[in-house]
Residue, then its C-alpha position, 0 to 999 in steps of 0.5 A: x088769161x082771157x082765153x082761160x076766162x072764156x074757157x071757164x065762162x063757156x062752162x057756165x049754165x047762165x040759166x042759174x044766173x040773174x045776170x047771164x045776159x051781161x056775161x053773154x055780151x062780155x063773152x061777145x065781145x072777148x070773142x071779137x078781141x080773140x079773133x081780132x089779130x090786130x088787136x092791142x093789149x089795150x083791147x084784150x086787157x079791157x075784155x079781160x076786165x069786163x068778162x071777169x066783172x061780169x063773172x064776178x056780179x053773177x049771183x044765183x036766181x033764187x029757188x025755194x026748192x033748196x029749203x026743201 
């Protein structure tokens, strides 16, 4: 699931976000765990965890272009 997670998040614009900086550094730190061969279910299961609660406060910055 996390590489899914990465997948998806990788094809994001984070410029139509408030808050793409905190996606960036979970994305970060899922790439460090993916790479990770020693890394435990532990670890994956909290990158899993970060990246998609950052995933899920993402909010659109606001355009007033739209209510034209």
């Amino acid at each position: 699931m996390l590489n899914e997670l990465i997948r998806y998040t990788e094809g994001l614009n984070l410029d139509l976000y408030v808050d793409g900086v905190a996606v960036t550094a979970a994305l970060k730190q899922a790439y460090v765990v993916v790479v990770d061969s020693d890394a435990l279910l532990e670890d994956v299961t909290q990158a899993q965890d970060a990246l998609l609660e950052a995933l899920m406060n993402l909010r659109f910055k606001p355009d007033k272009a739209i209510l034209k």
